[in-house]
N, C-alpha and C positions, 0 to 999 in steps of 0.2 A: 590512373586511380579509379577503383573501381566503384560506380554510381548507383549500386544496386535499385533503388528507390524511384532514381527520374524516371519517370512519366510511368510508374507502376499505380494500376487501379486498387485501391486498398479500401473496403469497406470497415469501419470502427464504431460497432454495438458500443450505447454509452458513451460515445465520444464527448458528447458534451458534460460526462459527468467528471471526478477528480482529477482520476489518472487516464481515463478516455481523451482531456481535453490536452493533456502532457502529450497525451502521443498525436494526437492530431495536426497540436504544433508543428511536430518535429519533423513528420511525415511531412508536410508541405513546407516548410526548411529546404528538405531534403531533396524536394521535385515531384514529392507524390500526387496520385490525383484521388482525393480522399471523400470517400461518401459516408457519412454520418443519417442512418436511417433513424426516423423516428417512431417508436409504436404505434404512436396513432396512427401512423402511413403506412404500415408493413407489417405484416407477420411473418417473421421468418421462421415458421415452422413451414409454410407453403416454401414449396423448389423455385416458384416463380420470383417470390420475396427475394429467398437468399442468393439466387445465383447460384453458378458452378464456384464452387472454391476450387482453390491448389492450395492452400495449408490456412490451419486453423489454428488463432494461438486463443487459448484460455487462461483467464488470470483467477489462481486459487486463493489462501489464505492460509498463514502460518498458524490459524485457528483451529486445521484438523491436524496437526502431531497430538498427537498422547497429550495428558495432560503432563506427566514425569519424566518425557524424554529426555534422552540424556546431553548434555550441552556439549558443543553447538548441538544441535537439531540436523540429523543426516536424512537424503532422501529416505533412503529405504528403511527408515523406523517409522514409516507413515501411516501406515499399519499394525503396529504394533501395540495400540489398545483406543480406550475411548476419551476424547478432545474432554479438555476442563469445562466444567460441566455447566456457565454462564456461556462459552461460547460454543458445544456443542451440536446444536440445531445446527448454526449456519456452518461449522467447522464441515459437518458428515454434508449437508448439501453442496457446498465446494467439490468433497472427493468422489459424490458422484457424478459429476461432470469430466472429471481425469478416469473414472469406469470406461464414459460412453465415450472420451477422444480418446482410447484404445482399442473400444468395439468398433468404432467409425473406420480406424485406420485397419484395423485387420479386415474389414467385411469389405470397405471399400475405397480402400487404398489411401485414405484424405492423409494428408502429412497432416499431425497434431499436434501443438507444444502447449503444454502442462506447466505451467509458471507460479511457483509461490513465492510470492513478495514478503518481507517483513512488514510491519508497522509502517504505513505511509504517513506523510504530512509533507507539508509545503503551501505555499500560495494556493487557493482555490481551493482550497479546504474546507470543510462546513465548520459553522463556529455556535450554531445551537448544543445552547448547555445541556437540551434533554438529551439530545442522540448525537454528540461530537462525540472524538474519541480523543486520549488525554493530550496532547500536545494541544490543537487550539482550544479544550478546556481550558487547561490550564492559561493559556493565552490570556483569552475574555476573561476570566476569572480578576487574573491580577491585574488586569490593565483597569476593567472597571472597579474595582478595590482601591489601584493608586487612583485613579480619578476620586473617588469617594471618601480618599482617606481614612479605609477600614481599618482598626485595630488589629484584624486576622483574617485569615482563611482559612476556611476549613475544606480540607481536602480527604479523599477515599483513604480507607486500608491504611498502613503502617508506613509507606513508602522503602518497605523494603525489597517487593516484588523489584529486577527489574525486566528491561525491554533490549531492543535491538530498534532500530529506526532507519530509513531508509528516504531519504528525500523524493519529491514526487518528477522532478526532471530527470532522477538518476536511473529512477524504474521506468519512465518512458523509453529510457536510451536502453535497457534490458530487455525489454520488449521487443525493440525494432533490431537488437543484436541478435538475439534467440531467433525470433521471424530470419534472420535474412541467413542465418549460417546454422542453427542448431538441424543437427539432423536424425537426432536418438529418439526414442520413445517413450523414454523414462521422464518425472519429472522433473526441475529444477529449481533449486531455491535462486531467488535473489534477494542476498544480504545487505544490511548496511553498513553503518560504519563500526559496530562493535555494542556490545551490551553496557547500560546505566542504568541503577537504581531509580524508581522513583521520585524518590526522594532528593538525587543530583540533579535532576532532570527539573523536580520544581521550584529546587535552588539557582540552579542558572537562571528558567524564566523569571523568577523572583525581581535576580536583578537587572536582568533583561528590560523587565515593564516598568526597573521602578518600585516597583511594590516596599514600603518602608516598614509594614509592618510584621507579624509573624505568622508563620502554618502551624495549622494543629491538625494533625490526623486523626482521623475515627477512626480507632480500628474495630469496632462494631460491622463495618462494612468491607467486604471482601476483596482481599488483595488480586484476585484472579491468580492465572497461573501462574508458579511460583517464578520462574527462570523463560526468557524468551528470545532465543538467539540462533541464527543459520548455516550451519555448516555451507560454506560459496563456493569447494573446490570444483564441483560439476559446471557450474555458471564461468569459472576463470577459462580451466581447462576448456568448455565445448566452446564458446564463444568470447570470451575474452573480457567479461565483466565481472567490473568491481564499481561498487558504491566511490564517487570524486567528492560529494559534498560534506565539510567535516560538519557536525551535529550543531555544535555553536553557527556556524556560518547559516546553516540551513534555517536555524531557530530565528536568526536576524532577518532573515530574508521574509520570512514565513509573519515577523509577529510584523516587520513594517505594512507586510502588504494588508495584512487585515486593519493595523492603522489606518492606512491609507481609505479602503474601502469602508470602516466604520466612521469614517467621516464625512464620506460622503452619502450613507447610508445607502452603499451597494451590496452588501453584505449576501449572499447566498445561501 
């Protein structure tokens, strides 16, 4: 059986952040010998910092497709106009980083892989209501509501946008598949388990947490983009990944552990 991983030196920028800390797991799982630099100690713009590479994997975000692409979301409509316009900024700064691991790899040979994830969540997730993203909002939300026994919550937009979502062990495991066998230039989506409304999504956690009481939408506040889902054939076919975690499972998983850690007040 083949080990690819044991005793492979793997340096992981961010490791200790979401989905940094998912694959650092997995890497030392697996036999790796894993450096997690930290900025204060490093700048990897200096050649001394980063070392010789042999392949560089970068993780993008399903924030730079168009905002109207056509569903699923295929690689090569990635291009095809300007990101919705809340998540714009960071959408076009993602895709220049998939420019320069094709300039890197043409000028000087670096193998590059170009990875866009769907909607991540899971365990280790941030759970501040200013800057989360909706899955542990909505978490915190209803769980400190059922504590409090709110009459309501009120929640963004219409809830009829919906999403695609991807567990944050499933993208770990896509990362270290694309690293160890992808070998194209192009980039890849990795998908998860299939698109849900909003609005299914805060009914589940609803009763997930508990929550007795009702949502009400403001739709004064903007749904973002309309449809948000990955075309996976390039991710099955070059390396053999598929999203394992179903959404409800993932969701259980996800709201006990912030239980878990808001009770102990470890919350990150």
């Amino acid at each position: 059986m083949s080990r690819p991983w044991q005793g492979a030196r793997v340096t992981v920028t961010g490791g200790s952040g979401f989905l940094g800390a998912a694959v650092v797991r997995q890497l030392r799982m697996l036999g790796a010998e894993v450096f997690v630099p930290r900025s204060r100690e490093y700048d990897l713009v200096e050649a001394s910092a980063a070392g010789r590479l042999r392949t560089l994997v970068l993780v993008g975000t399903a924030c730079s497709y168009p905002k109207f692409t056509p569903v699923p979301f295929r690689e090569e409509q990635l291009w095809n106009g300007y990101p919705e316009e809340t998540n714009a900024p960071y959408g076009i700064a993602k895709k220049a980083l998939l420019v320069m691991a094709q300039a890197y790899a043409q000028q000087y040979g670096l193998k590059s892989i170009y990875l866009i994830p769907i909607n991540l969540y899971g365990p280790g997730d941030h759970f501040d209501l200013e800057t989360s993203h909706v899955i542990p909002a909505l978490i915190r939300k209803f769980t400190e509501a059922a504590e409090r026994r709110d009459p309501e919550v009120v929640l963004w937009g219409t809830g009829r946008a919906t999403r695609e979502f991807l567990f944050v062990e499933d993208a770990a495991e896509g990362v270290l598949a694309a690293a160890a066998r992808y070998e194209g230039a192009e980039p890849v989506n990795l998908p998860g388990g299939g698109e849900v409304s909003i609005r299914e999504l805060a009914e589940t956690l609803q009763q997930l947490t508990g929550f007795a009481g009702r949502i009400v939408w403001d739709d004064t506040k903007p749904d973002g983009q309309p449809r948000r889902r990955l075309d996976g054939t390039r991710a099955r076919e070059a390396f053999g990944f598929s999203a394992r975690t179903p959404l409800t499972e993932g969701l259980q998983r996800t709201l006990a552990w912030y239980r878990e850690h808001a009770a102990a007040g470890a919350l990150p």
